[in-house]
C-alpha positions, -999 to +999 in steps of 0.1 A: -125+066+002-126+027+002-150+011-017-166-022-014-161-033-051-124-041-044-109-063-018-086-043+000-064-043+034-060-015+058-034-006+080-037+018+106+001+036+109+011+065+133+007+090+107-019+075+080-044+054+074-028+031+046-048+011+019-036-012-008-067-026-030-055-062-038-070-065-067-056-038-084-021-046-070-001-065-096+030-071-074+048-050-097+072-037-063+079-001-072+064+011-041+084-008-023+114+003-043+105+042-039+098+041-006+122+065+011+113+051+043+118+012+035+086+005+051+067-015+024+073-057+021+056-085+003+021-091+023+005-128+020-023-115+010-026-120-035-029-092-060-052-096-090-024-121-108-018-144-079+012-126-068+020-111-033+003-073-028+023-052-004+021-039+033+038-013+055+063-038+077+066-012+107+037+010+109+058+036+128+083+041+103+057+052+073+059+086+073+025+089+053+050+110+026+021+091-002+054+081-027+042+045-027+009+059-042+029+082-069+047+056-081+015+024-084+007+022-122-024+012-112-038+036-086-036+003-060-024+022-025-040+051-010-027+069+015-049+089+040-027+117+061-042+121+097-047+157+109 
């Protein structure tokens, strides 16, 4: 589901395979705010207006519940549920 237009980052968690597209992410934080988990901080990697884009801190903790994708205004995080 990644594409090779974007630059992105990947993490691989217990439960998902979790994507944020840095240059979509605008460091806006309202994943990290909805997150029910509290899983999601500041990464050092840049969104598309210099500011920080976001990563899961503790992989095990995501749940892979796909809020911090509901909530992105601009379609930036994709979650992928494992089977």
């Amino acid at each position: 589901m990644t594409s090779s237009s974007y630059k992105y980052k990947q993490a691989d968690t217990n439960k998902a395979l979790f994507t944020v597209f840095t240059d979509l992410c605008k460091g806006c934080g309202l994943c990290i705010e909805k997150c029910p988990a509290k899983t999601l901080v500041w990464s050092e990697n840049l969104g598309v207006y210099g500011t920080p884009a976001v990563e899961p801190r503790n992989k095990e903790e995501c749940t892979a519940c796909g809020m911090c994708a509901t909530v992105c205004p601009d379609c930036a995080i994709v979650i992928e549920r494992k089977k």
